[in-house]
C-alpha positions in Angstrom: 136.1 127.1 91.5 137.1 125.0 94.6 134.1 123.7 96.4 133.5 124.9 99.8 134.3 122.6 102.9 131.9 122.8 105.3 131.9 121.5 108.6 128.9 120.5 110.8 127.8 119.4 114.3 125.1 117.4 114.9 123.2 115.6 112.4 121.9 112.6 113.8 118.6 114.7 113.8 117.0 118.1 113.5 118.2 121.3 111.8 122.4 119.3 111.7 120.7 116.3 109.6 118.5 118.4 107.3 121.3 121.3 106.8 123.5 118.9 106.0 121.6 116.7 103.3 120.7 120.3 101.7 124.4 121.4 101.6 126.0 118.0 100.2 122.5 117.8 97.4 123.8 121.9 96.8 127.4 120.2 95.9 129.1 121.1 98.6 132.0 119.1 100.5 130.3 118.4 103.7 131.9 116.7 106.8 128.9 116.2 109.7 129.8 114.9 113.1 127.6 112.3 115.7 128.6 111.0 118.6 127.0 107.8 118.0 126.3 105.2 115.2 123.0 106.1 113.0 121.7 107.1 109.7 123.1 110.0 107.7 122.6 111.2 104.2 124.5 109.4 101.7 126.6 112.5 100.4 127.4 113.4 104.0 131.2 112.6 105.0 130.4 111.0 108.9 133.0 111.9 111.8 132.6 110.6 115.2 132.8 113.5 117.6 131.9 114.2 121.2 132.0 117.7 122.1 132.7 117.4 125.7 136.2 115.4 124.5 138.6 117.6 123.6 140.9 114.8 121.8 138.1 114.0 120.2 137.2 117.4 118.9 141.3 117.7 117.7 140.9 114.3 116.2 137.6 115.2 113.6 139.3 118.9 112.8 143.0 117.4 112.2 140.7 114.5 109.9 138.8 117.4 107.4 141.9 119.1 107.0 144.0 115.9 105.8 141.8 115.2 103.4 140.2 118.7 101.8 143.4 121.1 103.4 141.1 123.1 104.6 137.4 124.3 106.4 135.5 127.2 104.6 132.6 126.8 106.8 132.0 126.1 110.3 128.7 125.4 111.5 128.3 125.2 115.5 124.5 123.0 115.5 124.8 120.4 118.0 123.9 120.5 121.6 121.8 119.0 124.4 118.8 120.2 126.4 117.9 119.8 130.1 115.1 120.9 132.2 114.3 121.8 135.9 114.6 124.2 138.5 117.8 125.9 139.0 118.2 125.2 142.7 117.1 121.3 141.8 118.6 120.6 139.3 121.4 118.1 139.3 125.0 119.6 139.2 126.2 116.9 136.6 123.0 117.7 134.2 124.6 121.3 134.6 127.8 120.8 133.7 127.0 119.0 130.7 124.5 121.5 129.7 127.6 123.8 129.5 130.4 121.2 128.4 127.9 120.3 125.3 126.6 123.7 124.3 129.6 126.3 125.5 132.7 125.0 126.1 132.6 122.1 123.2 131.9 125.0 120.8 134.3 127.0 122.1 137.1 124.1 121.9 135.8 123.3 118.1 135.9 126.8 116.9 139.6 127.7 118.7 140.7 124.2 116.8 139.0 125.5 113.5 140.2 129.1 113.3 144.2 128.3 112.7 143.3 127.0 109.5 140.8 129.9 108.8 143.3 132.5 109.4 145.9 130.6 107.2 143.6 130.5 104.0 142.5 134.4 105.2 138.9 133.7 105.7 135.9 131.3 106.4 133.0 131.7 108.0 131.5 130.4 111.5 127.3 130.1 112.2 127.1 129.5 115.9 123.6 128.2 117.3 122.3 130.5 119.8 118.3 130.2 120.4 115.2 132.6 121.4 116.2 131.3 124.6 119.5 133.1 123.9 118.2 136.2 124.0 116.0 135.5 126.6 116.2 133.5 130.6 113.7 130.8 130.0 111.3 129.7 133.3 113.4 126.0 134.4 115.3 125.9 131.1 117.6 128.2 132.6 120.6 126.0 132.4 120.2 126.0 128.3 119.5 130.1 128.4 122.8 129.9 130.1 124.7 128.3 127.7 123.1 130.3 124.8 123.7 133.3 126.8 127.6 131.9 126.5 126.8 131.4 122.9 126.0 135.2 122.2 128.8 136.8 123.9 131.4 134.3 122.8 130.3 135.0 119.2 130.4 139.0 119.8 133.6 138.8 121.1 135.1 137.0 118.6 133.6 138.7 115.5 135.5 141.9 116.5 139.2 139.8 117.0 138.7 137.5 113.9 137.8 140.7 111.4 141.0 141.5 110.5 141.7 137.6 109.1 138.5 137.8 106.8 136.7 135.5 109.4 133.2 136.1 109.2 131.0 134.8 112.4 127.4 135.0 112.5 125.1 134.1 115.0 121.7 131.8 114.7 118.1 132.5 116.9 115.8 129.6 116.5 112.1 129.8 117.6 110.5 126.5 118.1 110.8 123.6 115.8 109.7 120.3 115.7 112.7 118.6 116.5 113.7 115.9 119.0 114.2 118.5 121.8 111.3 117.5 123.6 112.6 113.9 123.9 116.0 114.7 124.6 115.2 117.6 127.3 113.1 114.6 129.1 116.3 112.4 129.6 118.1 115.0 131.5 114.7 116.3 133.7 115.4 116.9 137.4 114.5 114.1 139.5 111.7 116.4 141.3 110.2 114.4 144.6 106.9 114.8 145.5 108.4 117.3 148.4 109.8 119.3 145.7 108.7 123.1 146.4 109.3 123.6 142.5 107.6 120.5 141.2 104.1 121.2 140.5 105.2 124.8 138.5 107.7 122.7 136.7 105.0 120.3 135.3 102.5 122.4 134.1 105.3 125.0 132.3 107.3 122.0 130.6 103.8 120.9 129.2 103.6 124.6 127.7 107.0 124.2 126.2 106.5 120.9 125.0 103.1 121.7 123.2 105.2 124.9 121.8 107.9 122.5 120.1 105.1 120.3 118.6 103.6 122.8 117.2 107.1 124.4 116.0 107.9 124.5 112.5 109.5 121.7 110.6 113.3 122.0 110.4 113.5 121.9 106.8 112.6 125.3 106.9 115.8 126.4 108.6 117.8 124.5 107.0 116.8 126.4 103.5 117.8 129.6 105.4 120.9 128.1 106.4 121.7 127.3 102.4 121.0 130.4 101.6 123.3 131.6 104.8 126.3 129.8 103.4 125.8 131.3 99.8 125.3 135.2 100.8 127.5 137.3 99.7 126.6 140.2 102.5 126.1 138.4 105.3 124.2 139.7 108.6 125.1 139.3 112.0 121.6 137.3 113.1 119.1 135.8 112.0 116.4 134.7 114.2 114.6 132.4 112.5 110.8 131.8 114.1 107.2 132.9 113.8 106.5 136.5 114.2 105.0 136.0 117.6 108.7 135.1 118.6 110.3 137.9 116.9 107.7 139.9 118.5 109.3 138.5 121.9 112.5 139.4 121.3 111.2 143.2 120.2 109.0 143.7 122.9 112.1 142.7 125.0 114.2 145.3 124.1 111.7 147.9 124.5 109.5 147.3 127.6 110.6 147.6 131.2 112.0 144.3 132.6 109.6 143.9 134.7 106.7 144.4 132.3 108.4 141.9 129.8 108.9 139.0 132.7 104.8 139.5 133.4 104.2 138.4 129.4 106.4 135.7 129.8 104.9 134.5 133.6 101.2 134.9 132.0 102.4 132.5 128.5 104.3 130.3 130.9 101.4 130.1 133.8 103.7 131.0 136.4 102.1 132.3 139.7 
């Protein structure tokens, strides 16, 4: 049997660098893409890639499929994280919040799905997050995107059924990745006149000390193994602790309003 081709975003660090070690260890062909230089499992083929570059996201597609002839698996991982107020926040922070986490995966996928349709099938794992599901207090820019994320994927899954093209869609909780650290390069600039600035502070300490506490990526990455291997796959998975799952329930049953007063009180806001 021909091994599967997998392609990945994202592996400098976090859930793209652990998925991608377990799937090349598993035997599989995997390509993993970084926009910059760094360290990358040995059994990982490296492309350079930059999401917000379209020629460069033409360039690392047309490079997999001249040397395997084909991608079984498309895995949408990589992304960026910025923080602030939404009326604060810097318009350039926003558009590559978007560029990064929507429209690059958008551009990927639509360069991917030729070849998918050609071979009559493949699958596609798009990252979406709790925060997906779910506006976040000043990390509304990212729920944006993942927002994007979910409908995009919906869409899709009903136009790509006929070609065999499965597309399922990922719900992280918190893990202890480099999130905190990135999100703090792209922070708004809040002034000491800032009307948002103290709020901002103390919630972003909240979501910080819930990603250090998260769980260790490893564990998704086994789930996203086992993802790649099932033979009767589901829509979504959201992968966290039961408190966040409990989130995401409470959220569909619970007036708005009611729901937006849990998250306030877990956020401290008012």
């Amino acid at each position: 049997m021909l091994k599967k081709v997998i392609l990945i975003t994202g592996i400098s660090s976090g859930f793209g660098r652990e998925t991608a070690k377990l799937l090349a260890e598993k035997g599989y062909i995997v390509y993993g893409t970084v926009r910059k230089e760094c360290k990358v499992p040995g059994q990982v083929n490296v492309l350079k890639m930059d999401l917000t570059d379209e020629l460069s996201v033409k360039e690392a597609v047309k490079t997999v499929l001249e040397k395997e002839g084909k991608i079984d698996v498309l895995i949408n991982n990589a992304g960026m994280h910025t923080g602030g107020p939404v009326e604060t926040t810097p318009p350039e922070n926003i558009r590559l919040q978007m560029d990064s986490n929507f429209i690059g995966t958008v551009a990927l996928t639509r360069e991917v799905l030729p070849g998918m349709r050609n071979q009559g099938g493949g699958l596609i794992i798009n990252f979406s997050s709790i925060g997906g599901l779910m506006g976040l207090p000043f990390q509304g820019f990212y729920s944006a995107a993942k927002f994007a994320i979910e409908g995009f994927s919906e869409a899709l899954r009903m136009e790509v059924a006929a070609f065999d093209i499965k597309v399922v869609v990922i719900n992280p909780g918190d893990f202890h990745t480099s999130n905190s650290a990135n999100r703090r390069k792209f922070l708004a600039p809040l002034t000491e006149n800032d009307p948002y600035r103290e709020q901002f502070e103390e919630t972003l300490e909240i979501i910080e000390k819930d990603e250090s506490n998260g769980w260790d990526p490893v564990t998704l990455a086994k789930k996203m193994v086992k993802i790649v291997e099932s033979k009767n796959l589901k829509q979504r998975y959201i992968i966290s602790s039961f408190e966040q799952k409990l989130a995401v329930f409470l959220k569909h049953i619970l007036p708005g309003r009611l729901f937006r007063k849990i998250l306030e009180a877990h956020y401290k806001i008012g």
